[in-house]
Structure formats: structure tokens, C-alpha cells
N, C-alpha and C positions, 0 to 999 in steps of 0.2 A: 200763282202761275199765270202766266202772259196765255191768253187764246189764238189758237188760228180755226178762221174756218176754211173748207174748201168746196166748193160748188165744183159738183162734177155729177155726168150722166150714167144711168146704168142701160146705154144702149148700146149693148156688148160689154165686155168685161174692163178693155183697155183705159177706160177713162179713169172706173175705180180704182183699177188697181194704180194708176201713177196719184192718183189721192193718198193711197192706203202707202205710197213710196215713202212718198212725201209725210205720213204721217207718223212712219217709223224713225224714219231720223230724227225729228222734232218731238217724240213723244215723252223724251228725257226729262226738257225745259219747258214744253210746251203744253197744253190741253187742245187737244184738237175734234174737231167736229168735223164730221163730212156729209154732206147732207146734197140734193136731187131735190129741187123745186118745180121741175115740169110734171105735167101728171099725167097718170097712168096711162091715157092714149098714145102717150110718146112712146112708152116702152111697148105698149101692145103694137104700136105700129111696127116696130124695128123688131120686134122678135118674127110677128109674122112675116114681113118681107125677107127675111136673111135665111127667114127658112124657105120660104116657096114662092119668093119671086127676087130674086138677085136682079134680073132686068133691072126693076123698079129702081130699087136702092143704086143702082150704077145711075142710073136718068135723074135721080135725086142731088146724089152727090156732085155729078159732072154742071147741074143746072144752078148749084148754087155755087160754086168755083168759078167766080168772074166777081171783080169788084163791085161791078151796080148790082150785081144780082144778088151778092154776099150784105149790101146793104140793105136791102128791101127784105132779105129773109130775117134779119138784125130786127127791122121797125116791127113785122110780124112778132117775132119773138119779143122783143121789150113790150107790148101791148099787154100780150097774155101771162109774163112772167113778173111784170113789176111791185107785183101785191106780194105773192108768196116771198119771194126774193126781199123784200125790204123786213117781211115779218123775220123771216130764218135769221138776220144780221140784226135785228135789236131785238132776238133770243136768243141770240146767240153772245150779244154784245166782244164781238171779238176786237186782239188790239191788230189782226194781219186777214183778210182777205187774198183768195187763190182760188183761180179758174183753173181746173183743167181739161175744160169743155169749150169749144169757141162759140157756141150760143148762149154760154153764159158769162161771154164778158162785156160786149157793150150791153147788153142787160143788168149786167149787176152796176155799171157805172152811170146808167142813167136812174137805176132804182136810188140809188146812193143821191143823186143830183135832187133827185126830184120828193123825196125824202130827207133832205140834209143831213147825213149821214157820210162824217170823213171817215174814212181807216186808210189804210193804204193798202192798193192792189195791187198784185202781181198774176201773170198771169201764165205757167206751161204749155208750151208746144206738146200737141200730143199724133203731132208727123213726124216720123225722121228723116222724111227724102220727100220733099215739095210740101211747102207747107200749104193746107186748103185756107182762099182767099177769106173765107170768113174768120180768121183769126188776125188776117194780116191786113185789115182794114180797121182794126183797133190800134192804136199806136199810143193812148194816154196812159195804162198804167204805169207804174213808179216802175215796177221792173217787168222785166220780158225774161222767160227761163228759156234759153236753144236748145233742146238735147242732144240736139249732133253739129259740126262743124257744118253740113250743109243748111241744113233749116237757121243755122246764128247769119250764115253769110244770104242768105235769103231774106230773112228778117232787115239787116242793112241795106241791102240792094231794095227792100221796096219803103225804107224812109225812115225807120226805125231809131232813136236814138239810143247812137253807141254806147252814150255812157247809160242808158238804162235796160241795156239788152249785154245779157250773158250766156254765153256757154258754158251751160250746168252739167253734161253726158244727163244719160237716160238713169233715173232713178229706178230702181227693182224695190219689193219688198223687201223686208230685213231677214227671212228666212233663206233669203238666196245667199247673203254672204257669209249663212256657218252651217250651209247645212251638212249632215254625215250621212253617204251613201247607204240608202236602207239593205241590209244583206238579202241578195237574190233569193239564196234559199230560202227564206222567209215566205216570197212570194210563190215558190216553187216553180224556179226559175232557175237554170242551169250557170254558175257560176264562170263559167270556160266558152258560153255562148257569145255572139256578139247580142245585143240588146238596143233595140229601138225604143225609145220612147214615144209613141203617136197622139197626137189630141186635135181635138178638130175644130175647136170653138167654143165656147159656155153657151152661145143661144144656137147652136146647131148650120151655120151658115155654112158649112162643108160637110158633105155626107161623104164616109171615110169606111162604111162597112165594105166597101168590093177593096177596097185598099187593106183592107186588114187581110182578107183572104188572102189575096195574091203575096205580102209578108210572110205570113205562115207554111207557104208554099218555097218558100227559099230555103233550101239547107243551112244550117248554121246559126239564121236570127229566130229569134223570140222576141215577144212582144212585151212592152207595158203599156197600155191603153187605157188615157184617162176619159171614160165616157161622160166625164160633166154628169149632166141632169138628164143625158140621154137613155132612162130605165131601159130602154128596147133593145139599145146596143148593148150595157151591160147581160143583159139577160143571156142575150145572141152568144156571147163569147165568155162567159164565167165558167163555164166548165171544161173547155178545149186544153188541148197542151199547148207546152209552148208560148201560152198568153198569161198574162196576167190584167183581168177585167178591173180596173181600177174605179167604186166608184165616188160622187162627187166628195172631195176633200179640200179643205183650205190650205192644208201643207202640204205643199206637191215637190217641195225643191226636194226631198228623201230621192222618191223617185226620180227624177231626172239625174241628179249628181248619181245614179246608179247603171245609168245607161252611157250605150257609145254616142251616139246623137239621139240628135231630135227631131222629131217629122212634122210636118201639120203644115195647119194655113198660116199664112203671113202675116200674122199679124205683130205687130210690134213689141208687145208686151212680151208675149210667150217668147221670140228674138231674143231680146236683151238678158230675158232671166236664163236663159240657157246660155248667153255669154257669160254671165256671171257667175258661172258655175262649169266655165270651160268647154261647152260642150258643142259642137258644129250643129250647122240649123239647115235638115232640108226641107226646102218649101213644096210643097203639094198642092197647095193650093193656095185661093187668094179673092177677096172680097172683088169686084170689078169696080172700079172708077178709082177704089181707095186706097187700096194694096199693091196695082203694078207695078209703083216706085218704090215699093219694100223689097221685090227678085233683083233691081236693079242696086240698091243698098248692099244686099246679100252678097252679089258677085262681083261688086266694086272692093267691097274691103273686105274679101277672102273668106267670109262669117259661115260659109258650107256651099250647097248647091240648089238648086231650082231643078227640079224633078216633077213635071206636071204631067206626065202621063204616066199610065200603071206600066208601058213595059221600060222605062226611063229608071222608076224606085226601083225594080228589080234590079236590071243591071249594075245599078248604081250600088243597091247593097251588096250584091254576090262578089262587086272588086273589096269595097270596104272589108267585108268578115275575111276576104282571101289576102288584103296587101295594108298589113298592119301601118306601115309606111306610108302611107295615103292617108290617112287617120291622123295621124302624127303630125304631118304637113301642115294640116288643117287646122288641128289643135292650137298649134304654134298660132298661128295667124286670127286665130278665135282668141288668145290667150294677151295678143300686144293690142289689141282692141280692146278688151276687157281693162289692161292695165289705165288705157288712157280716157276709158270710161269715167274708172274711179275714180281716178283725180280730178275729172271733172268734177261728179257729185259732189266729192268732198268741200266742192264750195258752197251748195246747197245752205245749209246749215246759218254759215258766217251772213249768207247772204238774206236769209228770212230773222236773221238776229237785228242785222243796219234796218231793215224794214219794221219790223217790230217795236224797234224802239223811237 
């Protein structure tokens, strides 16, 4: 079996999980390894800011989105990454290399230079609405993956070559495309209700307990509420009605393909796999500097609503549980995006095959 590696961060979930996308499709033909070579102060920085200082993280991210600036945080990061990174690729000994982190790709090309090590790189968008300049100041790998029509036409517009840049759609994990709704009753959860699915984040970047309240205060919906690694909130709501405390699990498509929509913060990942399983996506919230062009994504291609304030959710669910029609509309419109998703990914595959070999 041919190897792939794929360099990807776990500051937040999103990077992983288009690694662990990418790994399902290939794990057929493929061996694949995923592996994080920055060390642990990265992640201790980005758990603690995303919990209790968003300021920060918005001042971070807006200050490294500028070409020269995206370059100089590049030189920083290939300093302190070039050792770990060259070791992980000749233990790895793979015949395909994949970013889907943008500070690890001119990193991994200059570890690669500077260690004489060819493979060939390819590297994922991991934005689907403005791509951040530090991914778009790399332009040598072999291939370039778009997930969406905006971020491929973005890519072109700042120099990119055509023929090495693709529009791939957004890759989901492999339980999103068969998953079977887990029976409500199960959860003890009323079959005839309408049903939200809510999450708020794996490192807690959206605090969502006053948002659960005010849910369970509407006639009609109940909840499924995946608390992540958040014990506190599980504890808070495991035994109410009407809810079901969900907590952290790796197979989450059951539940969602079990609900009407989907609630939580905007972030991309959580989007796509609830397109991928039909389901409308309302935004509650949203990271600052990183996220705002995700509510913009949302209500450009019909994908649900942007519902940022608590008496916004409510309204917004009491018409849904009351105008099945409304539902419907949506679905539709979540459902011919999902179609032309797929066909995109489905080039995935053909396309790490020409690289591989």
C-alpha cells in the first residue's frame, strides 16, 4: 500500500476533521497517517483563548491576514517547525504529502528543501468564504484542493496556477454519508417533536448554556445537545426533559440525521456535515475575525439562517415547529448544495491517485 501523510493542527476540531475526510476516502488504497508537529503550547494557547479571551484570537487572526504579515508568521513558524516536520516525513516515509493547516505548508516545503526530501504536496483550503492570506502566499505545491467555488475563484484571482488548483467541494467524514437516524425514543425524546440539534465547539469557543434554556422554553422543540468535553454542561442538562445531554462521542452523524436542523457556531466543519446529511444550519454564533464570512456563505447559498441573538432562535424556531413548509424550502436548497458538493469530492480520490503516483 502507497502512504499518505497529512499535517494538520488540533487547534479546534476543523483541521482534523478535513484530515480524518480525507482519510476516509483513501483508506481503501491507501495507509494514511495524520499527525500535528507543533507543540503543546500551541494547543494550550488556542484552547485557552477560544475559551476566555476571543478579543485575542480575533487580533491574531486579523494581524496575520495581510501578505507581508502572512509571510513573517511563515519564517517564525518554519524556524520552530523544521526539525519535528522533516523527522514525521522520513517516519513516515510517505509516497503523497497533505496540509490542511496553512502554517504547515510553507513549513513542510521548506523542511522538505532543506532536508532533500521530494514527495509531492498538495495542500486543502480549510476556508470556504475568503481564503486567510497565509495559505494564499504558498502557491508551489503540485496541487491546490478549493472546497467551494468561492475559495477555487479566490485562489485564481491571487496567482494560483489553474492547472494545479482544483475544486474538490468540502470533504466530511465517511459516517456522514450512511449514516441512520438514531430512534428518538431511544434518547427519550418525543418522536412527533420538532428536534434541534445544538453544539457549540470541541474547545468550548461558544458558551451555549443560556441558549439551551431559552430552547427548552419553546413549546414543541427538544433538544439533542452535544456537550463535547464540556462535563459541566453535560452534568447541567442530563437529567431535564425534553433534552437529551449528549456526551463526547466520535459518531455523531446518528444524531444529527435525527433532528430538524442544526444550531451552533459557524464553523465550517460542523456546516458541511449537516449538509451532508440534508439538514439546515442555524448559526448562533461565530469565532471573530474567522467565522463572519461563514453567516455570509450561509445566506448566500440558502444552507439555513444566522440567528445571533437568543430572542432571534426563538422566533425563528416557534415559525419552523409551526410552518412545516418553511422546513421544506430549506431542505430543498440545503439538499441541491449537498448534490453539487458531492460531485465535487468525488474528484478527491482520482486526484491524490495522479499525485501518488
Amino acid at each position: 500500500m502507497k502512504k499518505i501523510l497529512i499535517f494538520a493542527s488540533r487547534t479546534g476540531g476543523g483541521h482534523i476533521s478535513l484530515a480524518e475526510a480525507i482519510r476516509d476516502q483513501a483508506q481503501k488504497k491507501y495507509e494514511v497517517e495524520i499527525i500535528d508537529p507543533q507543540p503543546g503550547i500551541v494547543h494550550l494557547h488556542y484552547r485557552t483563548v477560544s475559551r476566555h479571551a476571543l478579543w485575542l484570537w480575533e487580533a491574531e487572526f486579523k494581524l496575520s491576514d495581510g501578505t507581508k504579515r502572512a509571510r513573517v508568521a511563515h519564517e517564525v513558524a518554519k524556524n520552530t517547525l523544521v526539525i519535528p516536520i522533516a523527522r514525521a516525513i522520513r517516519h513516515a516515509r510517505p509516497d503523497l504529502i497533505i496540509s490542511t493547516y496553512p502554517f504547515l505548508t510553507s513549513e513542510v516545503l521548506f523542511a522538505m528543501r532543506i532536508f532533500r526530501i521530494q514527495r509531492p504536496f498538495a495542500m486543502l483550503f480549510s476556508d470556504p468564504n475568503g481564503v486567510h492570506r497565509a495559505w494564499l502566499t504558498e502557491k508551489r505545491a503540485h496541487a491546490t484542493f478549493a472546497p467551494t467555488r468561492e475559495t477555487y475563484e479566490q485562489a485564481l484571482a491571487s496567482g494560483f496556477d489553474p492547472a494545479r488548483t482544483h475544486f474538490t467541494g468540502w470533504p466530511v467524514r465517511g459516517q456522514f454519508y450512511h449514516a441512520m437516524p438514531i430512534p428518538l425514543s431511544r434518547l427519550n425524546l418525543n418522536p412527533e417533536r420538532f428536534t434541534v440539534f445544538l453544539q457549540g465547539g470541541g474547545e468550548g469557543a461558544a458558551r451555549f448554556s443560556h441558549t439551551v434554556e431559552n430552547l427548552l422554553d419553546i413549546d414543541g422543540v427538544q433538544v439533542i445537545l452535544a456537550t463535547g468535553t464540556n462535563h459541566r454542561l453535560f452534568r447541567q442538562f442530563q437529567e431535564r426533559d425534553n433534552i437529551h445531554a449528549l456526551p463526547f462521542t466520535r459518531e455523531i452523524a446518528p444524531y444529527i440525521a435525527a433532528s430538524d436542523v442544526v444550531m451552533g457556531k459557524a464553523g465550517p466543519n460542523m456546516l458541511f456535515e449537516s449538509i451532508a446529511l440534508g439538514k439546515p444550519f442555524i448559526a448562533t454564533a461565530y469565532i471573530p475575525g474567522q467565522e463572519e464570512v461563514n453567516l455570509e456563505f450561509i445566506q448566500r447559498h440558502g444552507l439555513g439562517w444566522v440567528a445571533l441573538l437568543t430572542s432571534e432562535q426563538g422566533g425563528l424556531l416557534k415559525q419552523l415547529s409551526a410552518s412545516p413548509e418553511m422546513l421544506r424550502d430549506k431542505k430543498q436548497s440545503v439538499e441541491n448544495y449537498r448534490c453539487t458538493n458531492q460531485e465535487a469530492t468525488n474528484t478527491i480520490l482520482p486526484l491524490i491517485d495522479s499525485l501518488a503516483q
